[in-house]
N, C-alpha and C positions, 0 to 999 in steps of 0.2 A: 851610513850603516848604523850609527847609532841610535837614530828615530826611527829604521824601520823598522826595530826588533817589540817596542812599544804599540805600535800600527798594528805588526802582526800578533802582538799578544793578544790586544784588542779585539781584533776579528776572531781569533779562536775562541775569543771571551764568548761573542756574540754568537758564533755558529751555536756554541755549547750551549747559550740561554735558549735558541731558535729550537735546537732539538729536544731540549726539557719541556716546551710550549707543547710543541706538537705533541710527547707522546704523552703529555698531562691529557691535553685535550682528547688523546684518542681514547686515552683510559676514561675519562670523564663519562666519552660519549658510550663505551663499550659498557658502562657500571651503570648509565640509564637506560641502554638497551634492554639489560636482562631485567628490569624491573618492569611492572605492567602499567604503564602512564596512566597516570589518572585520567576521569572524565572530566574536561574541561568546559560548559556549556556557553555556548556563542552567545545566539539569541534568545534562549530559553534561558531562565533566571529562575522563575521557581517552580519546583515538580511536588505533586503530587501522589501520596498513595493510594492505590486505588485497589477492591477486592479480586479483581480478575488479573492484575499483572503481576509479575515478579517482581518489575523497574516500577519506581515511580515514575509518572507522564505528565508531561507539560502541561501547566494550568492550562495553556492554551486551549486544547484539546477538550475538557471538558465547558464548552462554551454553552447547552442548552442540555437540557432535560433530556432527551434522547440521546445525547453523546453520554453521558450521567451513569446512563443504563446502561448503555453498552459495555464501558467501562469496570461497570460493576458486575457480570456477568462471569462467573465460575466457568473454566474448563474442565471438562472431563479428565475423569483420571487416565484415560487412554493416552493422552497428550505428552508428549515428551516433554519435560522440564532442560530450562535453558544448561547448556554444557559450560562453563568457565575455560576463557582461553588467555591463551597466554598473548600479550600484545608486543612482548619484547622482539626486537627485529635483532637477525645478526650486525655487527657494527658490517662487515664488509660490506653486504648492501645497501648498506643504508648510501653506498659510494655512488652505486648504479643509478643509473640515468634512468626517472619514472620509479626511483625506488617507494617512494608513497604510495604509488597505483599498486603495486607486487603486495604492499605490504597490505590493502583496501582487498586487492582480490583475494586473497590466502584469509584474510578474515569471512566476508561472504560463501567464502565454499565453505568453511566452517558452519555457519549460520545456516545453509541451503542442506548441507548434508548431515545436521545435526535437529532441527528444527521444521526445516517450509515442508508441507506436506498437505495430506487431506483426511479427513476420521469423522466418521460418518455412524454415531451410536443409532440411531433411531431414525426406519423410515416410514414417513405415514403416507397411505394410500389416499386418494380420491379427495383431493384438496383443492377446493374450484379458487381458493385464493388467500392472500398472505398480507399481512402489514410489512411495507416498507419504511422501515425508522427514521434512515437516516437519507432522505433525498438531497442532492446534490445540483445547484448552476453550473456551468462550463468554470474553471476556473482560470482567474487572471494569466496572462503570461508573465506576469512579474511572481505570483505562484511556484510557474513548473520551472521558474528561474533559483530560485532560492532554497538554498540546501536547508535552509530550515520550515519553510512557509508551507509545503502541504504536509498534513496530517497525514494522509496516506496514497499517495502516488498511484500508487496501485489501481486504485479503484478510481481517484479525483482525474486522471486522466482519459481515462475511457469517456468521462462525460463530454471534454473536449471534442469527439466524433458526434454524439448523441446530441448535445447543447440540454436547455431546459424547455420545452415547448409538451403542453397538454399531449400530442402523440407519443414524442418519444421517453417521456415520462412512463408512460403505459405501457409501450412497445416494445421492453425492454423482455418483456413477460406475456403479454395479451398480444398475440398475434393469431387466432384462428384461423384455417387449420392446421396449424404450426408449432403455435405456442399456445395450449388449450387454457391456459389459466384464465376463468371468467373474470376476476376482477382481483385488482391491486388496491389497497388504501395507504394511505401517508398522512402523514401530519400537515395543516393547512401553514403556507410558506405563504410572505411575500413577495409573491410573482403575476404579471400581466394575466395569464391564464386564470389564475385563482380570483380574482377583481369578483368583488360579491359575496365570495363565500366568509360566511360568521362563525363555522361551526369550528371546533378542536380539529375534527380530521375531515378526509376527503377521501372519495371514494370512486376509481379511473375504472373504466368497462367500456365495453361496447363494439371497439375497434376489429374489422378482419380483414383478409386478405381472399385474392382471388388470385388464376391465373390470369395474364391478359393473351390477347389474338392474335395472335400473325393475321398479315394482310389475306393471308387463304382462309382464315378462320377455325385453325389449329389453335391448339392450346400452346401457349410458349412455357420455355421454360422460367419468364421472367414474371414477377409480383406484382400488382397493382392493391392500393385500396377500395375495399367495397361496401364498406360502412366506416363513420368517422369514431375516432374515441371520445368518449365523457367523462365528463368529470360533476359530480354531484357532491355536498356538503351532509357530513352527518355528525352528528352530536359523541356516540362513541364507538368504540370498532367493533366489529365483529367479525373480523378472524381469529383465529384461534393462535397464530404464530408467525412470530418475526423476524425480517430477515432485518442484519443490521450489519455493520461493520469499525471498524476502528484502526487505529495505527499503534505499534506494536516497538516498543522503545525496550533497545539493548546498549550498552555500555559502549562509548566511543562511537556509536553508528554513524549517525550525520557527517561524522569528524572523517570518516574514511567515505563518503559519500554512498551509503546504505541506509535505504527506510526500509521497514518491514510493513507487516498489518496482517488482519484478519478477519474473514468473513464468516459469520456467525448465525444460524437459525437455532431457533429456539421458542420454547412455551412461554407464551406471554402472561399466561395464568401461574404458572408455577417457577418459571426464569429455568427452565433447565435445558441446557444447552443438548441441541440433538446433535448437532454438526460443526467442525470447524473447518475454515481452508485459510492454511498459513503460508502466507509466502513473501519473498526479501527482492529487491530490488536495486541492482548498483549502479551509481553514477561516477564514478571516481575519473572517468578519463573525459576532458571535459574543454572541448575547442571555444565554448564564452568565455574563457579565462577564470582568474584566479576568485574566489568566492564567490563560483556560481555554479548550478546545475543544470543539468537536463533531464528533468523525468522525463519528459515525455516520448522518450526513446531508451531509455535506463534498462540495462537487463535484466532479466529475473533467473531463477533458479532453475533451472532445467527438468527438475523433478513431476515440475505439474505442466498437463497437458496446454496447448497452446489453445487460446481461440479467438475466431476474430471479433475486432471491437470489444462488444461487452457480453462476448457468447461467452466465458466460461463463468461471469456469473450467473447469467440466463440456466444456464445447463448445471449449475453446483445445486442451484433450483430445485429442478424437476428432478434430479436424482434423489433429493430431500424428501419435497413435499410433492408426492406425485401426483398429477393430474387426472382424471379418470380416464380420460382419451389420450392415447400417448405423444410425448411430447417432446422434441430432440433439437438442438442449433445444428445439427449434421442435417443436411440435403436431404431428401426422401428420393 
């Protein structure tokens, strides 16, 4: 009896340190909740300021001359400016199982419902065609793997269905009787198709579409080619306006598995933006496991219409810069 009474002082000693641990730590964790975490960047080290964004953006990003300009591209004052949120999670959830994901989705519908959208100042009639800035290769699967690695998901996925190939470079846009745009130009890449050309840019035309025949010699309802696309080298452009895009950096995004971006037309002569289409895209719930992603199935914001493949840039298009024959990704 006389040793037990030490024993048990002991263990009430320890219960009492055990529940001081714990509610230090919970208070710990409850007093960093309410503050807003800082941004912590992974694989991006150093950002830059640039005239078109609120955030500074990954050196990355600004990697050639027409990313440069994109960048530097003023939005209209119609634009909603970014809202400030609060990132502090209540401690209880923070208990829940998938509480990361809760706390990644409640920031995106913020972002979706405070930001992605579409503003369309100026639109110009009878446009037989446009500079494309910023053309794009399929990209890596080590890319749509990497929650840091594409610039803007959004758009670098779509090429994934497309690839880089002389047609569908063109096709995206020049489809007659379809897609009336007579001609696309870009900046000269190198790419297998482009082999020859010297000039600064290039200039894609040519390409249409027909119906083809049922074996009775009805018109079907399905597409064939009936002339090929081109591609020709020229010295400088001569459209008047371009279409370009970028990816769109907000505080903590990557970190709860959100890219944003934005697709942009505008006067190449003057830089003034006619159009923007903004929109976010979440990856947060994520079966490759831990430090990876999936854009290429990543949700977007519900706000902006859906299209397939790369139809709702196709169609952001022709709403823009209209063609003189009309022009629609909807069926006829």
């Amino acid at each position: 009896m006389l040793q037990s009474k030490p024993l048990a002082a002991i263990a009430r000693g320890l219960t009492v340190k055990i529940k001081k641990a714990i509610v230090c730590a919970v208070l710990t964790a409850a007093i960093g909740a309410n503050a807003a975490d800082p941004y912590v960047p992974v694989k991006w080290t150093k950002f830059v300021k640039v005239e078109g964004q609120t955030e500074p953006v990954p050196e990355q990003w600004l990697q050639d001359a027409e990313a440069r300009i994109a960048y530097s591209l003023r939005l209209p004052d119609v634009m909603p400016k970014p809202v400030p949120y609060d990132f502090s999670q209540p401690i209880w959830e923070r208990w829940w199982i998938n509480a990361q994901q809760k706390a990644s989705i409640r920031y995106f519908n913020h972002l979706c419902s405070t930001e992605a959208g579409e503003w369309i100042v100026k639109k110009v009639e009878n446009v037989e065609g446009f500079y494309f800035a910023r053309p794009q290769g399929a990209p890596t699967s080590d890319t749509l793997t990497d929650p840091y690695g594409p610039e803007m998901p959004w758009i670098q996925r779509a090429y994934v269905l497309t690839g880089d190939s002389l047609k569908w470079q063109g096709a995206w846009f020049i489809q007659p009787p379809l897609y009336n745009y007579r001609f696309v130009e870009q900046p000269r890449r190198s790419v297998d198709w482009q082999k020859g050309i010297t000039e600064p840019h290039v200039r894609l035309f040519g390409y249409t579409r027909e119906p083809a025949l049922e074996p009775n010699g009805k018109l079907s309802s399905i597409w064939k080619d009936k002339t090929p696309m081109q591609v020709v080298d020229i010295p400088i452009l001569t459209a008047r306006y371009g279409y370009t895009w970028r990816g769109v950096k907000r505080p903590q995004d990557r970190e709860h598995g959100i890219a944003g971006g934005e697709l942009i037309i505008y006067d190449l002569q003057t830089k003034e933006v006619l159009a923007v289409r903004r929109q976010f895209l979440i990856a947060s719930h994520n079966p490759r496991g831990e430090g990876k992603a999936m854009w290429e199935v990543a949700a977007r914001c519900p706000q902006l219409r859906e299209g397939p493949g790369s139809g709702e840039f196709t169609q952001f298009a022709f709403d823009v810069l209209q063609t003189t024959e009309s022009s629609s990704t909807k069926k006829k």
